[in-house]
N, C-alpha and C positions, 0 to 999 in steps of 0.2 A: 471149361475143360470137360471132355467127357470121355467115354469108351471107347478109345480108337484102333483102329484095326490100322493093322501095319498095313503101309503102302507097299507094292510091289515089288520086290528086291529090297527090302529092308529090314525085313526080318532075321532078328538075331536071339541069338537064346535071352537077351533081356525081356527083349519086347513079346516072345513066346510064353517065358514065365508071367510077364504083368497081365497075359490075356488067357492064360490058364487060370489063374489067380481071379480072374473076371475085377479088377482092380480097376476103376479110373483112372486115365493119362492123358497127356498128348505128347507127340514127338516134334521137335524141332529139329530140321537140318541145320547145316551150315557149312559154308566153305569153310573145309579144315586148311590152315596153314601147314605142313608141313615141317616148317624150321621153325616153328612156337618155341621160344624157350620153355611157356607152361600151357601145355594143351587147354589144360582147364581155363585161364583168365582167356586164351586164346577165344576159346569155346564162347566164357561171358562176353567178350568184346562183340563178336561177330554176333550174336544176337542181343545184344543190347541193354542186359541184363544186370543188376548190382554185382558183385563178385561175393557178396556175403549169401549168397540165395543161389547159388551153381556150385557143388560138391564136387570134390574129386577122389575118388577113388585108389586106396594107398595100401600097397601089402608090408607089413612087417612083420618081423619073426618075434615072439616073447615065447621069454625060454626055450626057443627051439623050433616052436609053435608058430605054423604062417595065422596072421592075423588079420581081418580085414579090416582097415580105419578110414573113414568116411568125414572130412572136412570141409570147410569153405575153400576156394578155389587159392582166394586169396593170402590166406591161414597157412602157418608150416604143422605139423604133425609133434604133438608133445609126447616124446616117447617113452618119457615115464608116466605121465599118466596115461600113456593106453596100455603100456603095463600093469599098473594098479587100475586098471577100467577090466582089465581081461583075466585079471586076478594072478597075475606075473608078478617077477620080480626086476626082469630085463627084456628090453626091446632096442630091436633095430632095424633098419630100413631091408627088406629083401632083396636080394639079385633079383635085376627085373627078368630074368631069363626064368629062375623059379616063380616069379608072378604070373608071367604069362603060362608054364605048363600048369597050375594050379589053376588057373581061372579057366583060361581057353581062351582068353581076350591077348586083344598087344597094347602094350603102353602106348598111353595117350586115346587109348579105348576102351578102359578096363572098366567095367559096369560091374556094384556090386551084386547086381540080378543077375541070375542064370548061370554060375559062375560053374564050372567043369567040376569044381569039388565044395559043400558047402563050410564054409571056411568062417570062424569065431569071427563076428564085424561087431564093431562099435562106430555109433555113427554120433559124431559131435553134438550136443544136447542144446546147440543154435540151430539146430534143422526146425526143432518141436516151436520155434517161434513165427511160422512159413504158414501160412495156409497149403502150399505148395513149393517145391524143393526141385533143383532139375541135376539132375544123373548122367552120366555116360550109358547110351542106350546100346553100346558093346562096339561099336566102332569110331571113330574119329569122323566127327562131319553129323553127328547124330544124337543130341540130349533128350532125355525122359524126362518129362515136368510129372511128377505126383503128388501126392499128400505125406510130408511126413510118416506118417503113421503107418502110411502103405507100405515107406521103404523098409521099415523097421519091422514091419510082421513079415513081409517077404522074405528078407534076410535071415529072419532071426535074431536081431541084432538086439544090445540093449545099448543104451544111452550113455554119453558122459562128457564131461568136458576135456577133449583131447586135443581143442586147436589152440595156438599159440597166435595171435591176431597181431 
């Protein structure tokens, strides 16, 4: 893996952030399916990937509050504990129509890099076990392989156990 510069019409506010950031990546395409029931396993299928090592990108509201929760593709989202991770006391899944104005992404391509507003993430504390973690690079057909560690200083995020396996 190394410092990749986006290929030509690929650039998305993820891949802008990760090369502001001067951060290590590579981007992987893939033919998006379209009628995926889950973008994400979608996403692992087509590149070949475990499901425990491809993240999906998830907005919920605690107390009121949009949150970003960052799991395995495979994984459902624990929404009390990413309450007690976000220091809540109640979470729930957002209207994806409020996902998308808060990010500036569309479901099934919602990256948590670069997102339109920076927004509270926690990102499931089985990423820190990766040498490398692959993201939605902000569009459907598009994942960011990086370092753990990258995604979480980018974001801001702190850690926790928020997936349900």
């Amino acid at each position: 893996m190394g410092r990749t510069k986006t290929p030509r019409g690929s650039g998305t506010p993820a891949t802008v952030a990760a090369v502001k950031a001067g951060i290590e990546f590579t981007l992987h395409p893939y033919e998006a399916d379209p009628g995926a029931q889950s973008y994400g396993v979608a996403a692992a299928d087509a590149l070949g990937l475990p499901h425990d090592r491809v993240f999906k990108t998830l907005l919920a509201e605690v107390d009121g509050r949009l949150t970003v929760a960052v799991v395995p593709v495979a994984a459902t989202l624990d929404l009390k504990a990413l309450a007690a991770a976000a220091g809540g006391k109640k979470a729930q899944m957002a209207d994806p129509a409020s996902a998308e104005r808060a990010t500036g992404y569309v479901v099934g391509g919602i990256s948590p890099l670069g997102q339109r507003r920076r927004l509270p993430t926690i990102v499931d504390a089985s990423a820190s076990g990766f040498a490398t973690v692959y993201v939605s690079a902000g569009r459907r057909g598009m994942q960011i392989e990086l370092a753990p560690a990258d995604l979480v200083r980018l974001t801001g995020a702190g850690t926790a156990d928020i997936a349900r396996h």
